[in-house]
N, C-alpha and C positions, 0 to 999 in steps of 0.2 A: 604446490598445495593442491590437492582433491579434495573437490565442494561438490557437495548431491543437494540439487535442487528440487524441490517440488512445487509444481505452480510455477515452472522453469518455459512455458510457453508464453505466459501474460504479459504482457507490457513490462511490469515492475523486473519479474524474473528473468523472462529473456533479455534485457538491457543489461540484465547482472552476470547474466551469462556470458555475453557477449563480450563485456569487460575483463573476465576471469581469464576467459581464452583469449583469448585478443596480447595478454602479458602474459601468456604459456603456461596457468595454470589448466589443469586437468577438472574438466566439466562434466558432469552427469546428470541430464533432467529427469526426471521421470515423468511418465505421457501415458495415457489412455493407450495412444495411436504409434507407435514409436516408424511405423512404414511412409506415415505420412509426410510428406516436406513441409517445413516449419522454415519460412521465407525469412523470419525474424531472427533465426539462428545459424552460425556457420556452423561448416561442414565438421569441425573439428570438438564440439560437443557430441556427447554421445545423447543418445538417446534409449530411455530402457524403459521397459512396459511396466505399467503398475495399474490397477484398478481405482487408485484413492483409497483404499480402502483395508487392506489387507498386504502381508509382509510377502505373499509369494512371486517369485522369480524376482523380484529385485532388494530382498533384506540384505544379500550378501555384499551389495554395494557399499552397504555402512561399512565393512571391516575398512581400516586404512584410512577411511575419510575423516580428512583435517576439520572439515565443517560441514552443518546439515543448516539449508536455507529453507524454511517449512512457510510456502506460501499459497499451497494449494485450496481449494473453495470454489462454490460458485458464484460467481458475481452478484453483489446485490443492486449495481445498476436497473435503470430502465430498459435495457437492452435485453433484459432476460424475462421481462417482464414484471405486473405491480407484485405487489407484494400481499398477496393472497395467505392466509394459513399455511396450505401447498406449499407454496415457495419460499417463506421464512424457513420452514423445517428444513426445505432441503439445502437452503444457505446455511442453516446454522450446523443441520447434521453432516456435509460435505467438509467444513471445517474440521468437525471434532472427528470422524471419521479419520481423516486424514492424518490428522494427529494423533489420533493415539495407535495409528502402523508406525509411524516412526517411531513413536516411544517405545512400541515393543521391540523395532528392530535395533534401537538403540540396546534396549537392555539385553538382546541376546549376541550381541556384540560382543568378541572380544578384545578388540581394540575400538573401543569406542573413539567420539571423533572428540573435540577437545570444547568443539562450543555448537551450541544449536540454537540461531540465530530466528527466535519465532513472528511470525507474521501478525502481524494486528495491526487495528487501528484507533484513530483521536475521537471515533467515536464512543470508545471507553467512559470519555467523560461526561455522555452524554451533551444534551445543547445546555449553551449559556448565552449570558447578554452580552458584557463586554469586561468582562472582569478577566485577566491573564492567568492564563492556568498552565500548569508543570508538572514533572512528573508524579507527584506528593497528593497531586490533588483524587477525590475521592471519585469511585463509579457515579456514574449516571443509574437511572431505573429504564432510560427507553428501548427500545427490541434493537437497536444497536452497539449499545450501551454493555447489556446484555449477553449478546451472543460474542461481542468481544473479550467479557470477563472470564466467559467459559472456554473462549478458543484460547486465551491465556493460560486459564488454569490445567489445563486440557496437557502442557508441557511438560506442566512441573516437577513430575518425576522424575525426571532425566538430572534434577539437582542433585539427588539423592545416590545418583552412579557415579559423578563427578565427574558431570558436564557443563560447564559454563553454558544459562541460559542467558539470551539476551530478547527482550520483549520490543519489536521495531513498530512504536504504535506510527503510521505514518498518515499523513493527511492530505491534500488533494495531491496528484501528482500531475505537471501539466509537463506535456509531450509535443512534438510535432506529428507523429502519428501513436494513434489509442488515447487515452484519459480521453478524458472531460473539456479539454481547452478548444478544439476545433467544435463542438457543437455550441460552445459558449461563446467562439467565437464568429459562427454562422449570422447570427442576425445581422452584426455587428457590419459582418459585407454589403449586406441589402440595406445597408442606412434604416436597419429595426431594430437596432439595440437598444436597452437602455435595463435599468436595477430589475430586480422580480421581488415582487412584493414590497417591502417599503425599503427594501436596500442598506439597513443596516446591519443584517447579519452579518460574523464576520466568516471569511473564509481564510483557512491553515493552511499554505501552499505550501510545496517544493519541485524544484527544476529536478527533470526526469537525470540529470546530470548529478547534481548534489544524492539525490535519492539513493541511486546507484553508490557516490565515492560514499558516502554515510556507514551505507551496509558494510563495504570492504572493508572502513574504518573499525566497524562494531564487529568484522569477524576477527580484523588482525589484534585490534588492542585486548592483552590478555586480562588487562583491568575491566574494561566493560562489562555489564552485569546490570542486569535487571532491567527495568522499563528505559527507553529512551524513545522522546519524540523527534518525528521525523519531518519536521517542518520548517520552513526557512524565518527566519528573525523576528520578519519583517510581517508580519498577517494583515488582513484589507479588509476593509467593509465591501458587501457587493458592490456598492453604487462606487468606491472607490476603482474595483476591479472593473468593474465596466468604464470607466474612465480610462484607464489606461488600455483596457485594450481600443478604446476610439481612439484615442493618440497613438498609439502607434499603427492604426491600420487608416490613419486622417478618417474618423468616421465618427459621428455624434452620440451620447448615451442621453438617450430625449425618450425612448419610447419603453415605459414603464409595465412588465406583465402584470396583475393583481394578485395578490396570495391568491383568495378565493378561486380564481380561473385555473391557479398551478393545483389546489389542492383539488378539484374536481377533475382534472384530469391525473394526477398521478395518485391521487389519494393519500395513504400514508407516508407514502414514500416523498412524498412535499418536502418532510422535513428536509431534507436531503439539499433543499436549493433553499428552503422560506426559514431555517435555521441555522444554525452554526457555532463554531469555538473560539476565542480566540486564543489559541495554541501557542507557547515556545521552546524551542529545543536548549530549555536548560542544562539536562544534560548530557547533553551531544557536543553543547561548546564548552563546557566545563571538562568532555575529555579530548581537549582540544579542536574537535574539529572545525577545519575552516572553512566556512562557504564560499563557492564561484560564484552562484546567483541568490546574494542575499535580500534584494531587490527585486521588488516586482516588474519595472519594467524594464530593466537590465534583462531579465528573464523570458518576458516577453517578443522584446527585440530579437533576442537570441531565437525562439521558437518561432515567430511568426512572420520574420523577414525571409 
């Protein structure tokens, strides 16, 4: 099988990568940088230039390809910075950017690939309290809500050439290196842990392990189709997930930050830690798939031992 990936250096992608060749399929990222060493990637993925932006020097990659992985963007993390005007546009316009060069190179294709497996996420549904929500349920209105409706929509064409879309809305992903789990797990070492904010929001997780087998499942099954959430069963309240990471690292969840302190320093971007979903991958196990870490601290253990 030949799979072209975009967004095939991040965390999510390159671990996807990794997998595909690792079982002798044929990999192709596309990179900004294709000279540079990418530590995250074996030797045996190719690597091909592409802008984000535009189908030149790498559209011919589509001919042949089994599957197109589109999870290219820029981060909306804190790592890139708050979330300024500035930098929503260039989050949401690096998305849609991206997308619609593959759509075009899909449509100038003539062998197109069989499924194009698009990148999103549970911020779809915007935030909730504690109500359980699946794939059925309706957009949210907030700026991530938003820019996910439109990196969605952003695909759709490619139904219309008869291409099996699949929509991977997926929700936190925790890693032993990249995500979000080693800085949520920092305090927790210096005996500073404890909830942010009042700790009930919930969070959507899944093991960077599930993450991965999910995709492969959502390229190989020729029935998959349409939206599937990419989160493990089992979703947590903060103050739960702090709990379990004090248990497995023997370390106490006692020391609480304030919303007010997180929103003055990250501003809108708060939501991000002082809200939340609580997410399940209806249908994900409805087309059978089975989770390794359907458990959070089965998952934990796994990551943080």
């Amino acid at each position: 099988m030949k799979v072209l990936i975009t967004g095939g250096t991040g965390l999510i992608g390159s671990a996807l990568a990794r997998s595909l060749s690792k079982d002798g399929h044929e990999v192709a990222v596309l990179t900004r940088d294709p000279a540079q060493k990418h530590p995250t990637l074996p030797a045996s993925v190719r690597l091909v230039r592409w802008d984000g932006k535009s189908g030149e020097g790498w559209s011919s990659e589509v001919e042949g390809a089994d599957a197109i992985v589109n999870l290219a963007g820029e981060t909306i993390g804190p790592e890139g910075g708050l979330w300024t005007d500035e930098r929503k546009r260039r989050i949401k316009q690096s998305r849609l950017d991206a997308t619609q060069a593959v759509v075009d190179a899909i449509r100038r294709a003539t062998q197109k690939p069989r499924v194009l497996v698009q990148g999103s996420a549970i911020g779809y549904y915007g935030t909730h309290a504690d109500e359980s929500i699946v794939e059925g349920a309706p957009p949210g209105t907030d700026f991530l809500a938003a820019l996910t409706r439109e990196w969605e929509a952003a695909s759709e064409p490619v139904e219309a050439m008869g291409v099996r879309r699949v929509l991977a809305r997926t929700g936190i992903v925790l890693a032993k290196k990249g995500g979000s789990l080693n800085l949520m797990a920092l305090p927790f070492k210096f005996f500073m842990g404890g909830p942010l904010g009042n700790g009930k929001q919930y969070a959507s997780w899944i093991h960077i392990d599930d993450e991965v087998s999910a995709l492969r499942h959502l390229i190989e099954d020729n029935q998959a189709h349409g939206p599937f959430n990419l989160t493990a069963p089992n979703p947590v309240t903060n103050r739960e997930m702090g709990n379990v990471i004090g248990k497995v690292l023997s370390r106490p969840n006692l020391l609480p930050t304030p919303g007010f302190m997180l929103k003055l320093v990250l501003g809108e971007m708060s939501t991000l830690v002082l809200e939340g979903q609580r997410v399940l991958p209806k249908a994900l196990q409805t087309s059978g798939y089975d989770f390794r870490f359907p458990n959070l601290e089965g998952a934990l253990r796994d990551l943080l031992k």
